[in-house]
C-alpha positions as CSV (number, residue, x, y, z in Angstrom):
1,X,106.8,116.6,-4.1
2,X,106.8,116.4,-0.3
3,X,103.2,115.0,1.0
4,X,103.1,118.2,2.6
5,X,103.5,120.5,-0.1
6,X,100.3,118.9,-1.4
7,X,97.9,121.4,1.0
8,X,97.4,124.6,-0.8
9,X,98.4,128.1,0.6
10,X,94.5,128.8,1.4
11,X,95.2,126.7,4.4
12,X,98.0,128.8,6.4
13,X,98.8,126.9,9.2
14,X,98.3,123.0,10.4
15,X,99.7,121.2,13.3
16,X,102.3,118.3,11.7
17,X,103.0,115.1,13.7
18,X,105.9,113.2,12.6
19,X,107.8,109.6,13.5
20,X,110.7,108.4,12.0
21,X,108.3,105.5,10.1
22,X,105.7,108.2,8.5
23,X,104.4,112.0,9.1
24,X,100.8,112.6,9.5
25,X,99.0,115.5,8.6
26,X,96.1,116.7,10.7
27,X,94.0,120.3,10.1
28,X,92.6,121.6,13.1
29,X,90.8,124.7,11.4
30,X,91.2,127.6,9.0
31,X,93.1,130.9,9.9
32,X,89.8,133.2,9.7
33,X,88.3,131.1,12.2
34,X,90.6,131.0,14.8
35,X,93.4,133.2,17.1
36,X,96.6,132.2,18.4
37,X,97.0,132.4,22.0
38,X,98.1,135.5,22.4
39,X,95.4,136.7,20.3
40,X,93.1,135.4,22.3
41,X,94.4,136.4,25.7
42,X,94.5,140.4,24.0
43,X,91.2,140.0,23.2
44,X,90.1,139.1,26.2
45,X,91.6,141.9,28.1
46,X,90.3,144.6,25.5
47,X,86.7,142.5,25.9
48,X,87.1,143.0,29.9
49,X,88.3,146.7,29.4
50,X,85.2,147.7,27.1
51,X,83.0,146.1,29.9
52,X,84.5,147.4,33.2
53,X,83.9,151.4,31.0
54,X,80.4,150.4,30.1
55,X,79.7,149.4,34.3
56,X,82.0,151.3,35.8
57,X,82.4,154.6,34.6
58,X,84.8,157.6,36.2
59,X,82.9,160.4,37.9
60,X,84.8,162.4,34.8
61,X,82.8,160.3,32.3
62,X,80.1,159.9,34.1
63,X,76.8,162.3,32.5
64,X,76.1,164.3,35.2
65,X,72.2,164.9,36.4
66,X,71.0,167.9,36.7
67,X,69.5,169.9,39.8
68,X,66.0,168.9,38.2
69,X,66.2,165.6,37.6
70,X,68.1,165.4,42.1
71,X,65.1,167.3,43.1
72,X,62.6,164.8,41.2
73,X,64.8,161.9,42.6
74,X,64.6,163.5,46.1
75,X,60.7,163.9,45.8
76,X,60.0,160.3,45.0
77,X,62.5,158.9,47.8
78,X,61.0,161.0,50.2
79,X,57.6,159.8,48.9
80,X,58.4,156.3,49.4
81,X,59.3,157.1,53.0
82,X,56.4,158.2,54.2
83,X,54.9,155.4,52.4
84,X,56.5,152.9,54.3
85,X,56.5,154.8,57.2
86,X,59.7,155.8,57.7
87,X,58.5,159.9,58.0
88,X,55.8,161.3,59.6
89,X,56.4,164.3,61.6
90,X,56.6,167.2,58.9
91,X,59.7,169.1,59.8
92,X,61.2,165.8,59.7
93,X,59.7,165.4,55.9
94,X,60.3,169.1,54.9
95,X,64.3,168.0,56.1
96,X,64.8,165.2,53.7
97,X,63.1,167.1,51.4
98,X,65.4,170.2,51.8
99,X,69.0,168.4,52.3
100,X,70.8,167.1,49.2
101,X,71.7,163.7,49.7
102,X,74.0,164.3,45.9
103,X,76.5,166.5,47.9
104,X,77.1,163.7,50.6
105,X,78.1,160.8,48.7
106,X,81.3,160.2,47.1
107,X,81.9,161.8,43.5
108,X,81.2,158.3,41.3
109,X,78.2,157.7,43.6
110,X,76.0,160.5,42.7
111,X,74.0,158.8,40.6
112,X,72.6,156.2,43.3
113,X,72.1,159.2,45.9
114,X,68.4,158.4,45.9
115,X,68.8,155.2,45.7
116,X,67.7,153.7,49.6
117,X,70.7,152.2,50.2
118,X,74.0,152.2,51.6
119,X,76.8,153.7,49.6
120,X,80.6,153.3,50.5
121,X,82.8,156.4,51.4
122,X,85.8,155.8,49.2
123,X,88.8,153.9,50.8
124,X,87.3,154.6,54.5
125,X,85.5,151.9,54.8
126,X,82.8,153.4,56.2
127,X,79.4,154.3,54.4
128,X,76.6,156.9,54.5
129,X,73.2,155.1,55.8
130,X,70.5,154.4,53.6
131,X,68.3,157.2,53.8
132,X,65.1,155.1,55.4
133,X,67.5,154.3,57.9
134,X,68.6,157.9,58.2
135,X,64.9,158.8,58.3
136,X,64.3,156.5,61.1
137,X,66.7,157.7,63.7
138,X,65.5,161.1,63.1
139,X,61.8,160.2,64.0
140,X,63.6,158.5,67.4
141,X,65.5,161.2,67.9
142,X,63.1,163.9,67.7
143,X,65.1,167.0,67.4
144,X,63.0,170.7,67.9
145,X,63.8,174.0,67.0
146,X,66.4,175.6,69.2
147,X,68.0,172.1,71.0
148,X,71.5,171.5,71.1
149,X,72.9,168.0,69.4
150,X,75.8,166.1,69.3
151,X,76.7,163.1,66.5
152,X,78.9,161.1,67.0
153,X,80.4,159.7,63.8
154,X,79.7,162.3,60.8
155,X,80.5,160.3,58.4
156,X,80.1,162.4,55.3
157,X,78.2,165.3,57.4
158,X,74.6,163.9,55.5
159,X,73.0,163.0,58.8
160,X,74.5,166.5,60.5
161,X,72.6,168.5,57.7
162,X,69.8,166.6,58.8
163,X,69.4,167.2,62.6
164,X,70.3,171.4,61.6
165,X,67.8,171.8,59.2
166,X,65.1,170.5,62.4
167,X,66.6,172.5,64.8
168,X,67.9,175.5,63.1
169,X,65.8,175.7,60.1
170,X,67.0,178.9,57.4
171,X,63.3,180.2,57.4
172,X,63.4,181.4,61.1
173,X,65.8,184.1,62.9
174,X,69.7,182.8,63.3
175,X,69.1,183.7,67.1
176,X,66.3,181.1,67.6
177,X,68.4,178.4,65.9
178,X,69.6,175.5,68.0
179,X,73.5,173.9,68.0
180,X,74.6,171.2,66.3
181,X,77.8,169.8,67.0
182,X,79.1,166.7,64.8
183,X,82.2,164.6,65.7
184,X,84.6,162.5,63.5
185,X,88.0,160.7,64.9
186,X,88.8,159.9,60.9
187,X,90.6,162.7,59.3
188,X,89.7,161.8,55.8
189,X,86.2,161.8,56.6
190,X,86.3,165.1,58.8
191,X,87.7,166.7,55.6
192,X,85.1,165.4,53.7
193,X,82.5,166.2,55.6
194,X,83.7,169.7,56.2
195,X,83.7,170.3,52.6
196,X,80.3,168.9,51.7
197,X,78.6,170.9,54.8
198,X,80.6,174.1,53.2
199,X,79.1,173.3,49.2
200,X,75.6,172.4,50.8
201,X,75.6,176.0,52.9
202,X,75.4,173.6,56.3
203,X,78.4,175.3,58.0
204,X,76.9,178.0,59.3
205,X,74.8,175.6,61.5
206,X,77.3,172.9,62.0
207,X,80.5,172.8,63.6
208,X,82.5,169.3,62.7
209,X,85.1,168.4,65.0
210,X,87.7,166.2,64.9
211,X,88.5,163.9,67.6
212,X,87.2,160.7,69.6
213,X,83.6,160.9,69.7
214,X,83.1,158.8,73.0
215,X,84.7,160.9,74.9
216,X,82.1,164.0,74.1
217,X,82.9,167.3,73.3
218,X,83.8,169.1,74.9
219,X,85.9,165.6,76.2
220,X,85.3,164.5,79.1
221,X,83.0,167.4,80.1
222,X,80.8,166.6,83.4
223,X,78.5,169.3,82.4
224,X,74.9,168.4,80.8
225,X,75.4,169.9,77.2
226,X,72.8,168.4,74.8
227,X,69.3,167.7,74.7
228,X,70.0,165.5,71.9
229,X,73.1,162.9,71.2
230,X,73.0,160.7,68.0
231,X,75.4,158.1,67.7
232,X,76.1,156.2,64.1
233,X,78.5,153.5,65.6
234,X,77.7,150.5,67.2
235,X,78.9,150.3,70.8
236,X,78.9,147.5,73.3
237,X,76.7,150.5,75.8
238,X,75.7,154.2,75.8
239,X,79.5,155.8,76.5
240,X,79.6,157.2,80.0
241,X,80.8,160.5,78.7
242,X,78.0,161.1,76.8
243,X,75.3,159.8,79.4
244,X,76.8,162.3,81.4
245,X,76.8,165.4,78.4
246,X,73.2,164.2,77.8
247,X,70.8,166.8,80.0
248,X,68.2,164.5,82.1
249,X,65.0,164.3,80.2
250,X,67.2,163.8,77.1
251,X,67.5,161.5,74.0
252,X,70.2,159.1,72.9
253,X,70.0,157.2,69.4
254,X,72.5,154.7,69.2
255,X,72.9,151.3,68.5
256,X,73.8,148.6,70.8
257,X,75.6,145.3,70.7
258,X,78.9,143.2,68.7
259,X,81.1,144.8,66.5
260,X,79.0,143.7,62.8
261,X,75.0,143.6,64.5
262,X,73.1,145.6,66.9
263,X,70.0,147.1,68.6
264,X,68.8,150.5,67.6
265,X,68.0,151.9,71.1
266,X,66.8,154.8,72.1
267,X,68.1,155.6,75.3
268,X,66.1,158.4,78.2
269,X,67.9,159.8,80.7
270,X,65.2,160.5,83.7
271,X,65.3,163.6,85.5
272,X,66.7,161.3,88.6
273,X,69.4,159.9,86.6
274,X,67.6,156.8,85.8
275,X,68.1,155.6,82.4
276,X,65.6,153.6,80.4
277,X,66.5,151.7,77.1
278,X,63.8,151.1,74.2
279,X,65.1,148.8,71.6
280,X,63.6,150.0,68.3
281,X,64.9,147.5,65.4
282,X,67.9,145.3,64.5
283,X,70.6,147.5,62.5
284,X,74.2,146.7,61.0
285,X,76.2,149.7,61.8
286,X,80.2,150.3,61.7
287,X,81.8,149.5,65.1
288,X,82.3,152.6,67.6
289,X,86.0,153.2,68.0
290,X,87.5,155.5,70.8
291,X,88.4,155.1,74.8
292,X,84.5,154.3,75.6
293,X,84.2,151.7,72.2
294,X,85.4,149.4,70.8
295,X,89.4,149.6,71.0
Protein backbone atom coordinates (compact mmCIF):
# COMPACT_ATOMS: atom_id res chain seq x y z
CA UNK A 1 0.00 0.00 0.00
CA UNK A 2 1.11 3.51 -0.94
CA UNK A 3 1.88 5.69 2.36
CA UNK A 4 -0.77 7.68 1.09
CA UNK A 5 -3.50 5.46 0.78
CA UNK A 6 -3.08 4.98 4.53
CA UNK A 7 -5.39 8.39 5.30
CA UNK A 8 -8.95 7.38 5.30
CA UNK A 9 -11.67 8.99 3.00
CA UNK A 10 -13.04 11.05 6.15
CA UNK A 11 -10.20 13.30 5.29
CA UNK A 12 -11.06 14.55 1.59
CA UNK A 13 -8.35 16.64 0.65
CA UNK A 14 -4.56 17.30 1.92
CA UNK A 15 -1.78 19.21 0.42
CA UNK A 16 1.10 16.48 -0.65
CA UNK A 17 4.82 17.53 -0.91
CA UNK A 18 7.06 15.33 -2.71
CA UNK A 19 11.04 14.98 -3.58
CA UNK A 20 12.51 12.38 -5.46
CA UNK A 21 14.26 10.91 -1.95
CA UNK A 22 10.70 10.79 0.13
CA UNK A 23 6.95 12.33 -0.04
CA UNK A 24 5.62 13.96 3.01
CA UNK A 25 2.24 14.20 4.04
CA UNK A 26 0.93 17.30 5.76
CA UNK A 27 -3.05 17.99 6.79
CA UNK A 28 -3.88 21.43 6.84
CA UNK A 29 -7.64 20.92 8.06
CA UNK A 30 -10.88 19.05 7.49
CA UNK A 31 -13.30 19.82 4.51
CA UNK A 32 -16.25 21.06 6.91
CA UNK A 33 -14.07 23.50 8.23
CA UNK A 34 -12.77 25.13 5.41
CA UNK A 35 -13.61 26.79 1.53
CA UNK A 36 -11.66 26.74 -1.35
CA UNK A 37 -10.82 30.03 -2.79
CA UNK A 38 -13.41 30.52 -4.84
CA UNK A 39 -15.64 29.63 -2.19
CA UNK A 40 -14.49 32.07 -0.18
CA UNK A 41 -14.32 34.95 -2.67
CA UNK A 42 -18.52 33.99 -3.51
CA UNK A 43 -19.10 34.23 -0.10
CA UNK A 44 -17.81 37.27 0.41
CA UNK A 45 -19.55 38.98 -2.32
CA UNK A 46 -23.09 37.38 -1.25
CA UNK A 47 -21.81 38.66 2.58
CA UNK A 48 -21.23 42.26 0.98
CA UNK A 49 -24.54 42.04 -1.13
CA UNK A 50 -26.75 41.05 2.06
CA UNK A 51 -25.09 44.12 3.86
CA UNK A 52 -25.22 46.90 1.14
CA UNK A 53 -29.65 45.73 1.04
CA UNK A 54 -29.70 45.86 4.84
CA UNK A 55 -27.89 49.82 4.63
CA UNK A 56 -28.77 50.82 1.55
CA UNK A 57 -32.10 50.06 0.56
CA UNK A 58 -33.98 51.24 -2.95
CA UNK A 59 -36.62 53.90 -2.54
CA UNK A 60 -38.82 50.69 -4.04
CA UNK A 61 -37.99 48.67 -0.90
CA UNK A 62 -37.80 51.19 1.19
CA UNK A 63 -41.18 51.14 3.95
CA UNK A 64 -42.56 54.26 3.24
CA UNK A 65 -43.73 56.69 6.35
CA UNK A 66 -46.79 57.84 6.48
CA UNK A 67 -48.24 61.57 6.36
CA UNK A 68 -48.58 61.02 10.36
CA UNK A 69 -45.55 59.94 11.21
CA UNK A 70 -43.83 63.43 8.40
CA UNK A 71 -46.04 65.62 10.34
CA UNK A 72 -44.79 64.29 13.84
CA UNK A 73 -41.20 64.42 12.36
CA UNK A 74 -41.89 68.02 11.08
CA UNK A 75 -43.19 69.11 14.65
CA UNK A 76 -40.19 67.96 16.52
CA UNK A 77 -37.58 69.61 13.91
CA UNK A 78 -39.35 72.63 13.96
CA UNK A 79 -39.30 72.31 17.82
CA UNK A 80 -35.72 71.99 17.94
CA UNK A 81 -35.41 75.17 15.89
CA UNK A 82 -36.79 77.41 17.91
CA UNK A 83 -35.01 75.77 20.58
CA UNK A 84 -31.77 76.66 19.42
CA UNK A 85 -32.87 79.67 18.05
CA UNK A 86 -32.92 79.17 14.70
CA UNK A 87 -37.00 80.49 14.50
CA UNK A 88 -38.56 83.15 16.07
CA UNK A 89 -40.73 85.27 14.14
CA UNK A 90 -44.09 83.10 13.84
CA UNK A 91 -44.94 83.27 10.19
CA UNK A 92 -41.50 82.11 9.78
CA UNK A 93 -42.42 79.08 12.30
CA UNK A 94 -46.03 78.53 10.88
CA UNK A 95 -43.72 78.13 7.26
CA UNK A 96 -41.61 75.30 8.33
CA UNK A 97 -44.35 74.04 9.97
CA UNK A 98 -46.63 74.10 6.78
CA UNK A 99 -43.96 73.10 3.89
CA UNK A 100 -43.06 69.41 3.46
CA UNK A 101 -39.54 69.08 3.51
CA UNK A 102 -40.44 64.88 2.31
CA UNK A 103 -41.48 66.29 -1.20
CA UNK A 104 -38.06 68.20 -1.66
CA UNK A 105 -35.52 65.56 -1.19
CA UNK A 106 -34.64 62.91 -3.52
CA UNK A 107 -36.82 59.67 -3.57
CA UNK A 108 -34.22 57.30 -1.31
CA UNK A 109 -33.88 60.29 0.99
CA UNK A 110 -37.21 60.60 2.48
CA UNK A 111 -36.60 59.03 5.35
CA UNK A 112 -33.82 61.61 6.67
CA UNK A 113 -36.09 64.69 5.55
CA UNK A 114 -36.26 65.82 9.14
CA UNK A 115 -33.17 64.94 9.80
CA UNK A 116 -31.12 68.69 10.23
CA UNK A 117 -28.84 68.00 7.72
CA UNK A 118 -27.64 68.25 4.30
CA UNK A 119 -28.93 65.72 1.92
CA UNK A 120 -27.47 65.22 -1.68
CA UNK A 121 -29.68 65.85 -4.88
CA UNK A 122 -28.94 62.75 -6.89
CA UNK A 123 -26.06 62.91 -9.48
CA UNK A 124 -26.20 67.01 -9.33
CA UNK A 125 -23.94 67.48 -6.99
CA UNK A 126 -25.62 69.86 -5.37
CA UNK A 127 -27.74 69.45 -1.97
CA UNK A 128 -30.79 70.83 -0.23
CA UNK A 129 -29.57 72.91 3.08
CA UNK A 130 -30.12 71.64 6.31
CA UNK A 131 -33.17 72.98 7.49
CA UNK A 132 -31.59 75.16 10.60
CA UNK A 133 -29.69 76.62 7.90
CA UNK A 134 -32.71 77.11 5.81
CA UNK A 135 -34.40 78.53 8.89
CA UNK A 136 -31.71 80.92 9.33
CA UNK A 137 -31.67 82.84 6.10
CA UNK A 138 -35.26 83.19 6.38
CA UNK A 139 -35.09 85.12 9.71
CA UNK A 140 -32.22 87.38 7.66
CA UNK A 141 -34.24 87.64 4.97
CA UNK A 142 -37.38 88.66 6.45
CA UNK A 143 -39.86 88.30 3.81
CA UNK A 144 -43.72 89.97 4.44
CA UNK A 145 -46.86 89.40 3.04
CA UNK A 146 -47.26 90.85 -0.47
CA UNK A 147 -43.15 91.42 -1.37
CA UNK A 148 -41.75 90.27 -4.45
CA UNK A 149 -38.52 87.74 -4.17
CA UNK A 150 -36.04 86.32 -6.22
CA UNK A 151 -33.75 82.97 -5.40
CA UNK A 152 -31.21 82.43 -7.01
CA UNK A 153 -30.28 78.72 -7.03
CA UNK A 154 -33.63 76.56 -6.33
CA UNK A 155 -32.16 73.75 -5.89
CA UNK A 156 -34.96 71.31 -5.34
CA UNK A 157 -37.67 74.43 -4.98
CA UNK A 158 -37.64 73.61 -0.73
CA UNK A 159 -36.36 77.00 0.11
CA UNK A 160 -38.91 78.69 -2.83
CA UNK A 161 -41.90 76.99 -0.92
CA UNK A 162 -40.46 78.67 1.96
CA UNK A 163 -40.24 82.35 1.08
CA UNK A 164 -44.21 81.83 -0.69
CA UNK A 165 -45.79 80.47 2.16
CA UNK A 166 -44.42 84.11 4.11
CA UNK A 167 -45.34 86.15 1.46
CA UNK A 168 -48.24 84.66 -0.16
CA UNK A 169 -49.70 82.61 2.53
CA UNK A 170 -53.07 80.17 1.21
CA UNK A 171 -55.12 81.60 4.24
CA UNK A 172 -55.39 85.22 2.76
CA UNK A 173 -56.95 86.51 -0.74
CA UNK A 174 -54.65 85.43 -3.97
CA UNK A 175 -54.75 89.28 -4.70
CA UNK A 176 -52.80 90.26 -1.51
CA UNK A 177 -50.24 87.56 -2.23
CA UNK A 178 -46.67 88.67 -2.99
CA UNK A 179 -44.22 87.16 -6.09
CA UNK A 180 -41.90 84.74 -5.86
CA UNK A 181 -39.64 84.19 -8.58
CA UNK A 182 -36.94 81.15 -8.24
CA UNK A 183 -34.04 80.70 -10.65
CA UNK A 184 -32.08 77.50 -11.65
CA UNK A 185 -29.24 77.42 -14.62
CA UNK A 186 -29.24 73.34 -14.04
CA UNK A 187 -31.80 71.63 -16.10
CA UNK A 188 -32.02 68.50 -14.03
CA UNK A 189 -32.69 70.41 -11.05
CA UNK A 190 -35.19 73.02 -12.74
CA UNK A 191 -37.15 69.79 -13.64
CA UNK A 192 -36.98 68.65 -10.33
CA UNK A 193 -37.89 71.48 -8.66
CA UNK A 194 -40.83 72.16 -11.05
CA UNK A 195 -42.27 68.90 -10.20
CA UNK A 196 -41.95 68.99 -6.44
CA UNK A 197 -43.41 72.64 -6.32
CA UNK A 198 -46.36 71.07 -8.66
CA UNK A 199 -46.92 67.75 -5.93
CA UNK A 200 -46.56 70.24 -2.98
CA UNK A 201 -49.46 72.76 -4.56
CA UNK A 202 -46.33 75.59 -4.63
CA UNK A 203 -46.84 76.47 -8.31
CA UNK A 204 -49.47 78.61 -8.12
CA UNK A 205 -47.19 80.93 -6.03
CA UNK A 206 -43.88 80.19 -7.65
CA UNK A 207 -42.69 80.61 -11.00
CA UNK A 208 -39.13 78.51 -11.59
CA UNK A 209 -37.14 79.70 -14.28
CA UNK A 210 -34.42 78.38 -15.98
CA UNK A 211 -31.42 80.22 -16.78
CA UNK A 212 -28.26 82.09 -15.18
CA UNK A 213 -29.20 83.36 -11.99
CA UNK A 214 -26.55 86.28 -11.81
CA UNK A 215 -27.77 87.86 -14.34
CA UNK A 216 -31.47 88.40 -12.71
CA UNK A 217 -34.60 87.92 -14.21
CA UNK A 218 -35.65 89.42 -15.97
CA UNK A 219 -31.61 89.36 -17.24
CA UNK A 220 -29.93 92.10 -17.09
CA UNK A 221 -32.97 94.29 -16.19
CA UNK A 222 -31.92 97.95 -14.78
CA UNK A 223 -35.22 98.20 -13.23
CA UNK A 224 -35.67 97.71 -9.26
CA UNK A 225 -37.81 94.46 -9.17
CA UNK A 226 -37.59 92.83 -5.71
CA UNK A 227 -37.81 93.78 -2.26
CA UNK A 228 -36.21 90.62 -1.44
CA UNK A 229 -33.25 88.49 -3.31
CA UNK A 230 -31.98 85.19 -1.71
CA UNK A 231 -28.99 83.75 -3.08
CA UNK A 232 -27.92 79.80 -2.18
CA UNK A 233 -24.43 79.98 -3.98
CA UNK A 234 -21.46 81.35 -2.84
CA UNK A 235 -20.07 84.20 -4.80
CA UNK A 236 -16.90 86.10 -4.68
CA UNK A 237 -19.54 89.66 -4.25
CA UNK A 238 -23.36 90.60 -4.36
CA UNK A 239 -23.77 90.18 -8.57
CA UNK A 240 -24.24 93.64 -10.02
CA UNK A 241 -27.32 92.60 -11.73
CA UNK A 242 -28.99 91.82 -8.83
CA UNK A 243 -27.81 94.94 -6.71
CA UNK A 244 -29.28 96.65 -9.32
CA UNK A 245 -32.98 94.42 -9.46
CA UNK A 246 -32.82 94.80 -5.65
CA UNK A 247 -35.30 98.05 -4.77
CA UNK A 248 -33.28 100.52 -2.27
CA UNK A 249 -34.25 99.72 1.17
CA UNK A 250 -34.06 96.10 0.15
CA UNK A 251 -32.48 92.74 1.43
CA UNK A 252 -29.95 90.47 -0.05
CA UNK A 253 -29.02 86.91 1.72
CA UNK A 254 -26.16 85.50 0.17
CA UNK A 255 -23.04 84.23 0.96
CA UNK A 256 -19.68 85.64 0.33
CA UNK A 257 -16.22 84.41 -0.24
CA UNK A 258 -13.98 81.15 -2.11
CA UNK A 259 -15.47 78.64 -4.00
CA UNK A 260 -15.85 75.69 -0.73
CA UNK A 261 -16.24 78.64 2.50
CA UNK A 262 -17.97 81.79 2.91
CA UNK A 263 -19.70 84.58 4.89
CA UNK A 264 -23.48 84.62 5.26
CA UNK A 265 -24.07 88.30 4.65
CA UNK A 266 -26.87 90.17 4.59
CA UNK A 267 -26.54 92.85 2.28
CA UNK A 268 -28.91 96.60 2.55
CA UNK A 269 -29.20 98.59 -0.22
CA UNK A 270 -29.80 102.39 1.13
CA UNK A 271 -32.27 104.50 -0.35
CA UNK A 272 -29.03 106.53 -1.68
CA UNK A 273 -27.57 103.55 -3.30
CA UNK A 274 -25.23 102.92 -0.43
CA UNK A 275 -24.77 99.41 0.35
CA UNK A 276 -23.99 98.08 3.72
CA UNK A 277 -22.81 94.44 4.45
CA UNK A 278 -23.58 92.51 7.81
CA UNK A 279 -21.68 89.27 8.03
CA UNK A 280 -24.05 86.92 9.97
CA UNK A 281 -22.03 83.41 10.35
CA UNK A 282 -19.55 81.16 8.45
CA UNK A 283 -21.39 78.76 5.92
CA UNK A 284 -20.18 76.08 3.25
CA UNK A 285 -22.35 76.64 0.28
CA UNK A 286 -21.95 75.34 -3.55
CA UNK A 287 -20.03 77.86 -5.71
CA UNK A 288 -22.29 80.52 -7.69
CA UNK A 289 -21.85 79.78 -11.44
CA UNK A 290 -22.99 82.21 -14.17
CA UNK A 291 -21.44 85.59 -15.97
CA UNK A 292 -21.34 87.53 -12.43
CA UNK A 293 -19.90 84.02 -10.42
CA UNK A 294 -17.73 81.97 -10.51
CA UNK A 295 -16.93 80.83 -14.24
Amino acid sequence: MRRWEKYPARVPWCTLKASSEKVSHRILVREKYVLNKAERNLGKFIRILIMSKRVIPSGRRMVQASEDSFAKNRAFLVERLIRVGALRKQSYIDAMQSVKRHLFVWEEFERYAYLDRALPLGKTGQTIPPPHLCAYMLEALGPRVGEKVLEVGSGSGYNAALVAECIAPSNINPEAWGRMTTIERMKALWKFARKNLVRSGYSNRVACVLGDGTLGFPPLHEGELYDKILVTAGAPAPPAPLMMQLKRGGIMVIPIGGKHSQQLTMVIKGESDRVEKLPLQRCEFVPLIGKYGWS
